[in-house]
N, C-alpha and C positions, 0 to 999 in steps of 0.2 A: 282344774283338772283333778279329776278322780279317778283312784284305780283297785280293785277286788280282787282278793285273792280268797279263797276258800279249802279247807281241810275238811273233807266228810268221810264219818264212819273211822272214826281213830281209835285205836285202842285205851284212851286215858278216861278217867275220870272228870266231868265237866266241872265240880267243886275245885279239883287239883288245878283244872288249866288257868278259872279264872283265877287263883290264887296270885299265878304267874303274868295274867292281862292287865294285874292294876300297876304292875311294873312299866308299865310302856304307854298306856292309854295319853293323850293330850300332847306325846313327849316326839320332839324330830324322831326322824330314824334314826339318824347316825348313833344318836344318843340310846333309843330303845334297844337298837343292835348291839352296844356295849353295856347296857344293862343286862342282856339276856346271857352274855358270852362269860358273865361273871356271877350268872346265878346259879346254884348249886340244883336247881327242882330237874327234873328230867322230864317234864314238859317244856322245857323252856326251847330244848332243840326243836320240836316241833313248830314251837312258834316263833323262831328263829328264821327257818323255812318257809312257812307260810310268808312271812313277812319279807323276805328277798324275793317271794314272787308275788308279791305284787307290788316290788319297786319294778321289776322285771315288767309287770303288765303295765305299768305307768306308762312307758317307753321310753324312747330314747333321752337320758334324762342326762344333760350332761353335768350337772351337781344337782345336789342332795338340799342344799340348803333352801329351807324355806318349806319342803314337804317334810309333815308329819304324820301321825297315825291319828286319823279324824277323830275312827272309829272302830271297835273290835267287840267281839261279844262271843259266845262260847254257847252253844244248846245241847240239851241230850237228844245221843243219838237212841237208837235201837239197844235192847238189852242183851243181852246172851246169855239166857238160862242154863247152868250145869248142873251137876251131880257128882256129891262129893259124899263117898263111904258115911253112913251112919251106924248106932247103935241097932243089934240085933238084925243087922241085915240089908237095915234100912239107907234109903237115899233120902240127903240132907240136899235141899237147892241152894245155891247160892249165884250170884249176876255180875259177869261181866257187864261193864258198865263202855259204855261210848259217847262218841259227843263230835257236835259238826263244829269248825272253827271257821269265822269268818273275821276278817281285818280288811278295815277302808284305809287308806290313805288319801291325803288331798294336800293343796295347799292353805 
């Protein structure tokens, strides 16, 4: 049994997230869940969430034991070019940055 949950178009950094995905990769949930709930990164909520929906998509599960996180992986999304005051008048660009998050679980 396998179950997909997906996060697209988030406002993080795809470097920062997978920082936070080697935390959990191979690992039960129960265990990944309490990894994340004691990590300081502030991606780690996001992929907190992502990761109870798709125990959620699993269905009706009535223990944990035994499913883990197969699989997880983080891509960039879309950029968001700005403009931020420069010298002499000028506009400086700089890029919001995004990223799609997807986590398998299985047993």
């Amino acid at each position: 049994m396998e179950a997909i949950a997906r996060s697209r178009f988030v406002r993080y950094s795809p470097r920062k997230v997978n920082q936070v995905l080697e935390l959990i990769r191979n690992k039960p949930v129960e265990k990944a869940l309490e990894n994340l709930s004691f990590s300081s990164k502030v991606s780690a909520v996001l992929i907190s969430k992502t990761l109870k929906s798709a125990v959620a998509n699993a269905g009706k599960l009535k223990n944990m034991t035994g499913v883990k996180v197969k699989n997880c992986w983080v891509g960039q999304g879309p950029v968001l070019k700005r403009l931020r005051p420069g010298p002499m008048g000028r506009g400086m660009l700089y890029k919001r940055k995004t990223c799609h998050l997807t986590i398998v679980i299985g047993d």
